[in-house]
Residue frames as a rotation matrix with the C-alpha (Angstrom) as fourth column:
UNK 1
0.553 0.750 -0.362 -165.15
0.833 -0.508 0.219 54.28
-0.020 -0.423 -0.906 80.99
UNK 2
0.034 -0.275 -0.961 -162.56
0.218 -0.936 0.275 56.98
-0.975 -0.219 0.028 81.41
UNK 3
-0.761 -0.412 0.501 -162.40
0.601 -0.156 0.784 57.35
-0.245 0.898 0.366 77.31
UNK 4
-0.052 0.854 0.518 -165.90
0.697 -0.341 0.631 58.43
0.715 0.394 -0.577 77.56
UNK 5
0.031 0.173 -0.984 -164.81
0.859 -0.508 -0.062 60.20
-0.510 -0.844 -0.164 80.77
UNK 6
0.872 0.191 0.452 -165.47
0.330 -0.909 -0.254 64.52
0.362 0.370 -0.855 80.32
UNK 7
0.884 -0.419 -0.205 -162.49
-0.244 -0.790 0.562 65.32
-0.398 -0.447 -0.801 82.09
UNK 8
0.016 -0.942 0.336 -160.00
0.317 0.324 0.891 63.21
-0.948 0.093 0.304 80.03
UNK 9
0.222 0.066 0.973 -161.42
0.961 -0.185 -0.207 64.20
0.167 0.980 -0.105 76.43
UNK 10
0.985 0.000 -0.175 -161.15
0.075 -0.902 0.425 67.91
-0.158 -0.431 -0.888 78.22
UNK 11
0.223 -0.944 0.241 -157.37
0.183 0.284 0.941 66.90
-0.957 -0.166 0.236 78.79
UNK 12
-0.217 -0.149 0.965 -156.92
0.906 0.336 0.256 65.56
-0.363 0.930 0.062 75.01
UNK 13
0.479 0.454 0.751 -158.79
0.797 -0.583 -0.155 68.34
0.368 0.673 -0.641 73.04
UNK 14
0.809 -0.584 0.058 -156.87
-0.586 -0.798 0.143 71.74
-0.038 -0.149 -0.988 75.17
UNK 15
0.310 -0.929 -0.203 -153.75
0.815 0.149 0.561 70.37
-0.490 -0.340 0.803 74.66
UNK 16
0.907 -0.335 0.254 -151.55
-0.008 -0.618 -0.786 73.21
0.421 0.711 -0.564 73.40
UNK 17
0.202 -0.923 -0.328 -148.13
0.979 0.203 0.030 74.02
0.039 -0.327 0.944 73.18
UNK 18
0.940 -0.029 -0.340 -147.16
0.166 -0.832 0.530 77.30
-0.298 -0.554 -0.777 75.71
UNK 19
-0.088 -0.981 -0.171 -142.72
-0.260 -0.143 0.955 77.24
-0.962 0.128 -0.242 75.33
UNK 20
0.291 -0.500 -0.816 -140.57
-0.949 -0.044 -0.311 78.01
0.120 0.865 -0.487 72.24
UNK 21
-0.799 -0.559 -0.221 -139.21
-0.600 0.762 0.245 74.08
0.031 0.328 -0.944 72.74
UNK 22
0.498 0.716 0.489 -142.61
0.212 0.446 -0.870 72.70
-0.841 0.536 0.070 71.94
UNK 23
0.432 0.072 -0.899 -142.45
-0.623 -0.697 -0.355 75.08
-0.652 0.714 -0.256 69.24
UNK 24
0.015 -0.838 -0.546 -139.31
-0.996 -0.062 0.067 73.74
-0.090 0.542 -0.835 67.89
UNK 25
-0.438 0.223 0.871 -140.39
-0.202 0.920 -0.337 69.95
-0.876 -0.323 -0.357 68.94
UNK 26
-0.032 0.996 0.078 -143.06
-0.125 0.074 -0.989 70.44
-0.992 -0.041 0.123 66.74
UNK 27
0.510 -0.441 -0.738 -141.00
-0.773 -0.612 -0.168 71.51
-0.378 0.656 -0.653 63.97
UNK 28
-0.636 -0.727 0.258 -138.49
-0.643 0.685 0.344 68.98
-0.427 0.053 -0.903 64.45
UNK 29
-0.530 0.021 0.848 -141.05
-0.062 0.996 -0.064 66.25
-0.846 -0.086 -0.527 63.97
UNK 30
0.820 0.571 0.044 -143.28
0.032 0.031 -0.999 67.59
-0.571 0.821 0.007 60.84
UNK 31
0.040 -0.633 -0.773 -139.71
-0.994 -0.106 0.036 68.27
-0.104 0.767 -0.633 59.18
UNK 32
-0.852 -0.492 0.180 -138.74
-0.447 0.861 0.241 64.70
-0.274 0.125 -0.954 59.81
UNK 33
-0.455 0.421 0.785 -142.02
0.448 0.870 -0.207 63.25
-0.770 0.258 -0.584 58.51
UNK 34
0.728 0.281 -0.626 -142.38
-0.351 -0.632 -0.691 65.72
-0.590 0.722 -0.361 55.84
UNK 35
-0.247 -0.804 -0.540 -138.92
-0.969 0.194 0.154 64.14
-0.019 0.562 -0.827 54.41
UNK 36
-0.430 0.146 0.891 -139.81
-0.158 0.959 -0.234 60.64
-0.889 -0.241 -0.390 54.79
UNK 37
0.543 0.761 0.354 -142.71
0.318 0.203 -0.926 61.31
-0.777 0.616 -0.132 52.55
UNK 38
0.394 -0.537 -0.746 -140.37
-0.914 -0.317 -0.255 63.32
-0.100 0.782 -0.615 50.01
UNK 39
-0.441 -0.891 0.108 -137.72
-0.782 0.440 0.440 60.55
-0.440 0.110 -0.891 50.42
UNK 40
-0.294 0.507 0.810 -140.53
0.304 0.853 -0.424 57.67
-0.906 0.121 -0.405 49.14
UNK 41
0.760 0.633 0.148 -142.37
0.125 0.080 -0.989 59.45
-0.638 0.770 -0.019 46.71
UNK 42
0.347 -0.603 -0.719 -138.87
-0.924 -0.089 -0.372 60.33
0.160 0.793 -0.588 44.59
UNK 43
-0.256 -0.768 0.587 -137.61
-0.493 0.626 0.604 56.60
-0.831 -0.135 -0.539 44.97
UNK 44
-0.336 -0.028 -0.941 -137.73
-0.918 0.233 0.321 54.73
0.210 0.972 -0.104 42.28
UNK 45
0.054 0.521 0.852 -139.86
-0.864 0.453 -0.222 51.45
-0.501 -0.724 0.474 42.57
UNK 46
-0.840 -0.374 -0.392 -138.56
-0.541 0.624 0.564 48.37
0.034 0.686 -0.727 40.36
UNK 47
-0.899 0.200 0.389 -141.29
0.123 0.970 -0.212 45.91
-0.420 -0.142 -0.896 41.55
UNK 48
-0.047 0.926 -0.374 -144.26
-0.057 -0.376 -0.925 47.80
-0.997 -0.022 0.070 39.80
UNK 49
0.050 0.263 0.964 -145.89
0.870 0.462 -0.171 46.71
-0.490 0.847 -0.206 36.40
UNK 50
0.289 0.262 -0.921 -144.57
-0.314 -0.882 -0.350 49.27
-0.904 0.390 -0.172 33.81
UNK 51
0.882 0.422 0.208 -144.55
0.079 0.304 -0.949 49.35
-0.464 0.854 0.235 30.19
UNK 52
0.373 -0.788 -0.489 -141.20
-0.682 -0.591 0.432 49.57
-0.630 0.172 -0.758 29.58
């Protein structure tokens, strides 16, 4: 019941971030899963069927 409640989806949906260390939170964590994804897609994958 409270998932369908109006005052918790209210909660969820205005979240924002007000202070420069959100800000920088925010930052912190899209860099670090922005490199992950770099750091996979340039590895090199032996176990995949190529014509070589």
């Amino acid at each position: 019941m409270l998932a369908l409640d109006g005052t918790l989806a209210k909660d969820i949906f205005d979240y924002g971030i007000h202070t420069v260390s959100g800000w920088l939170g925010l930052a912190l964590v899209v860099g670090i899963v922005l490199t992950l994804i770099w750091a996979e897609s340039t590895k090199t994958h032996h176990d995949k069927n190529t014509r070589k």
